[in-house]
N, CA, C and O of each residue as an XYZ file, in Angstrom:
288
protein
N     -20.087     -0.047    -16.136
C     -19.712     -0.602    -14.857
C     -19.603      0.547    -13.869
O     -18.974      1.537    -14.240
N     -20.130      0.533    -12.683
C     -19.822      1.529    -11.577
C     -19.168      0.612    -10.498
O     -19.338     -0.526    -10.061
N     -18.129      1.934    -10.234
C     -17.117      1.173     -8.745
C     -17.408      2.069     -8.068
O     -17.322      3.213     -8.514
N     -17.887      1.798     -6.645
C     -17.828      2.594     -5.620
C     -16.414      2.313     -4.395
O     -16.025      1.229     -3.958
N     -15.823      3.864     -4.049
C     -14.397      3.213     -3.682
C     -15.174      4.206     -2.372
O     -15.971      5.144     -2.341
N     -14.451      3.412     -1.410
C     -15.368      4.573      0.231
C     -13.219      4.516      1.005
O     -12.435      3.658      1.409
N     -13.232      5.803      0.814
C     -11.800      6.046      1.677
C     -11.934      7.452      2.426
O     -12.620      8.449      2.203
N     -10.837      7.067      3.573
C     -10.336      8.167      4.176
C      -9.873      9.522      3.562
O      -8.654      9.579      3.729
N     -10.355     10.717      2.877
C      -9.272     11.488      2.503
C      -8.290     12.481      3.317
O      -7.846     13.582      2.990
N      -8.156     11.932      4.157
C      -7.252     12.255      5.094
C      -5.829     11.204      5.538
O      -4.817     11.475      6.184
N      -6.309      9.853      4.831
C      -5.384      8.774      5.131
C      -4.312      8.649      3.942
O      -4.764      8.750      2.801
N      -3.199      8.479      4.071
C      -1.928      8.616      3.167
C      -2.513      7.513      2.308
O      -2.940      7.750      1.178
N      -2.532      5.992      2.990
C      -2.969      5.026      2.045
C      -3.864      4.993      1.183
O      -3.763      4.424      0.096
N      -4.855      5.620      1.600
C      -6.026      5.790      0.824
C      -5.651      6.584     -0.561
O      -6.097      6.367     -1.688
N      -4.620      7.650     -0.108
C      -4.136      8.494     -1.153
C      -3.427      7.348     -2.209
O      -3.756      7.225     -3.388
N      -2.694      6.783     -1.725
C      -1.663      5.852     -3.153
C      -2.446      4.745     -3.729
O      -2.211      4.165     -4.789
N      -3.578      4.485     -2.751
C      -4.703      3.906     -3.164
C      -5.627      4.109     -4.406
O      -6.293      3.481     -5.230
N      -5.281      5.299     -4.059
C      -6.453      6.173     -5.349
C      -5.264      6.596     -6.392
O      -5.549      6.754     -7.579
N      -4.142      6.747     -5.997
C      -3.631      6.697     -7.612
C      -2.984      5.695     -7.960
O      -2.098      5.802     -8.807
N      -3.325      4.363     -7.311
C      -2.807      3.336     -8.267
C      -3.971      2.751     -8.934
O      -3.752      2.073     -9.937
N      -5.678      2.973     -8.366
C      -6.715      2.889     -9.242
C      -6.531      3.710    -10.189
O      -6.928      3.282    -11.273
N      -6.087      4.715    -10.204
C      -6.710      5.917    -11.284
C      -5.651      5.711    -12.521
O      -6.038      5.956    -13.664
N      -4.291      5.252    -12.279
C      -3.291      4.779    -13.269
C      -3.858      3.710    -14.233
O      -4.147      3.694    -15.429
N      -3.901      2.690    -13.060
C      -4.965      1.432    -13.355
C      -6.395      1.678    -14.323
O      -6.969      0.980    -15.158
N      -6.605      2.835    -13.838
C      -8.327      2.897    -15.010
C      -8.094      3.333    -16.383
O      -8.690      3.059    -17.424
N      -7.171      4.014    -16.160
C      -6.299      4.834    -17.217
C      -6.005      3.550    -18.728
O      -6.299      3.705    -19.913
N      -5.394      2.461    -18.100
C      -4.952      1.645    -19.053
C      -6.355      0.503    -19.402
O      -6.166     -0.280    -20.332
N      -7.237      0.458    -18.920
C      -8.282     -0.287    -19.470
C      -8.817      0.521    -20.901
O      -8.912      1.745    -20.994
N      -9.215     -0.693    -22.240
C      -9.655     -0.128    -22.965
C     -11.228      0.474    -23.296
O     -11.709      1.083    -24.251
N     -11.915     -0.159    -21.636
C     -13.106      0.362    -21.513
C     -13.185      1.514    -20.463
O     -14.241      1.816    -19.908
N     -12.383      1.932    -20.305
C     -12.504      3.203    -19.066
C     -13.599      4.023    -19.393
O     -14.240      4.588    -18.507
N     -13.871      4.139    -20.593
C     -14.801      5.738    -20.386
C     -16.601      4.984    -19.819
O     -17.444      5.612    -19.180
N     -16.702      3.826    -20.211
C     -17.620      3.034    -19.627
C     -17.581      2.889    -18.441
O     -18.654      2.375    -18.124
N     -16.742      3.094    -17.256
C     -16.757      3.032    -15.997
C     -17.216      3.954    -15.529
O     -16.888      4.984    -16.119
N     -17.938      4.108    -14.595
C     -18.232      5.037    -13.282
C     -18.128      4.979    -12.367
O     -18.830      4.164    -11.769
N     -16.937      6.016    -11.437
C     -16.301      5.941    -10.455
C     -16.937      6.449     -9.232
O     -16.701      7.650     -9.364
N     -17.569      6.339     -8.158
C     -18.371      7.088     -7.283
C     -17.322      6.950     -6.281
O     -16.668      5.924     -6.097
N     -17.172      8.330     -5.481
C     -15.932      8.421     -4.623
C     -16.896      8.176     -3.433
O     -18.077      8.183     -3.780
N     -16.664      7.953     -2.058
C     -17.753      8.273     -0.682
C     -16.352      7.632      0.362
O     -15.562      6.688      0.322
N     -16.676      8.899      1.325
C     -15.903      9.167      2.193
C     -15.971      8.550      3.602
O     -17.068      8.003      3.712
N     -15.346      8.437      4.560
C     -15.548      8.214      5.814
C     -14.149      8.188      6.202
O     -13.103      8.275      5.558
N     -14.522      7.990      7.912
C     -12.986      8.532      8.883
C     -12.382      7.421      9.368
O     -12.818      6.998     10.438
N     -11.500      6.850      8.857
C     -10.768      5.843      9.554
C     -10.789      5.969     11.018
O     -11.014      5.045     11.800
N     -10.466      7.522     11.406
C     -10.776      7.250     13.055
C     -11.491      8.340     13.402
O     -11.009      9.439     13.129
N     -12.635      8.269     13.997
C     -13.182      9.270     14.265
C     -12.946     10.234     15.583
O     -13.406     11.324     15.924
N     -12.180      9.477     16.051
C     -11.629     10.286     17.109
C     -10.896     10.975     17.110
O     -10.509     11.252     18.245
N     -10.253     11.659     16.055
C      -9.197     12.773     16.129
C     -10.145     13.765     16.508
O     -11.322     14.101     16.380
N      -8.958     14.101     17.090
C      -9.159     16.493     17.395
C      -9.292     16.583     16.053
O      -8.831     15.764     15.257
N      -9.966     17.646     15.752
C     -10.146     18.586     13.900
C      -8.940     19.626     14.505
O      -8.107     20.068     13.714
N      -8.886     20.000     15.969
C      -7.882     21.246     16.296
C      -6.362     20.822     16.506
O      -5.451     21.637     16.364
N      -6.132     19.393     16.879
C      -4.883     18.899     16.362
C      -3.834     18.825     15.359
O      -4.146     18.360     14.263
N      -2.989     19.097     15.500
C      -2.143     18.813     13.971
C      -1.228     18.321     14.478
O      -0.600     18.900     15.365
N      -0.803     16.650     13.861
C       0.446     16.020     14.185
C       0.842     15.159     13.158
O       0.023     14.982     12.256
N       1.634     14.737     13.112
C       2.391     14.034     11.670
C       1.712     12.703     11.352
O       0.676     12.379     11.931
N       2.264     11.974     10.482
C       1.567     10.689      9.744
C       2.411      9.848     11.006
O       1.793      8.979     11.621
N       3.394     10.053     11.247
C       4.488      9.423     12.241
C       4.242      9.367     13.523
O       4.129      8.329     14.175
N       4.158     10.375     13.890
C       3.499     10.733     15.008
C       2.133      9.973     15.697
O       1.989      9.596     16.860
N       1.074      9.877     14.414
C      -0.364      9.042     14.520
C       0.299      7.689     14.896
O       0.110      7.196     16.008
N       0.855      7.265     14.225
C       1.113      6.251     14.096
C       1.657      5.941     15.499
O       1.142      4.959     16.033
N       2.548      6.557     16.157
C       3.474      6.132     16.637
C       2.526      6.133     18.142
O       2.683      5.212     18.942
N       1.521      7.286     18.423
C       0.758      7.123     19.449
C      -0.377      6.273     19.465
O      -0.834      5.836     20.522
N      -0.849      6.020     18.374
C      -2.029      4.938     17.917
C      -1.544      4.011     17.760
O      -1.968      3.243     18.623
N      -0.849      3.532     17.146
C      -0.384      1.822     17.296
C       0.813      0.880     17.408
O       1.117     -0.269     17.089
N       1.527      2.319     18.240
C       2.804      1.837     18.531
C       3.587      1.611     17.983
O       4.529      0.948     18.418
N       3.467      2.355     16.076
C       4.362      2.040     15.205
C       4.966      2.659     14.563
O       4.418      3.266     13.643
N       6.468      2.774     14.799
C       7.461      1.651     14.886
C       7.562      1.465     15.970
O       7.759      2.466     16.658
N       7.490      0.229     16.613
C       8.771      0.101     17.602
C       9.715      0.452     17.958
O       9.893      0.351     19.171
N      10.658      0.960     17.242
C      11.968      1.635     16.902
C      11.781      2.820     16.827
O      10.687      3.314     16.554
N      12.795      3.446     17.054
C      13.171      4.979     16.958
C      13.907      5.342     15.294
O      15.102      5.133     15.087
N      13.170      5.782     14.447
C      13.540      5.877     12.695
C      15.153      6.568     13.137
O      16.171      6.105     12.623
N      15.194      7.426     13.890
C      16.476      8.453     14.194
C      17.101      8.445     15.454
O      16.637      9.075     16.404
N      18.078      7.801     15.517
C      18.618      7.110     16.435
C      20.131      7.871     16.478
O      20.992      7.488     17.270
């Protein structure tokens, strides 16, 4: 069987994404029969590469989220 998984590696989700597959492949008794093909792309292609700002931060200027102030 081949799975092709296409994620961000830059996106947090993508990250817990990939280790709740990889836990997950772990416990099948056919795993070594699988083939995993990784392929990449940018959730947003519009970032600066010369930027650096938090997961919080993205969030908070991209989609307004939270609403709330975490630290109040």
């Amino acid at each position: 069987m081949k799975i092709e998984i296409w994620s961000d590696v830059m996106c947090p989700f993508c990250y817990i994404g990939k280790n709740n597959f990889e836990k997950a492949l772990e416990k099948l008794p056919f795993k070594d029969e699988v083939e995993v093909e990784w392929k990449s792309f940018q959730l947003d292609p519009t970032l600066n590469p010369d930027e650096t700002k938090t997961t919080f931060e993205y969030f908070k200027e991209k989609k307004d989220f939270p609403k709330h102030r975490l630290n109040k």
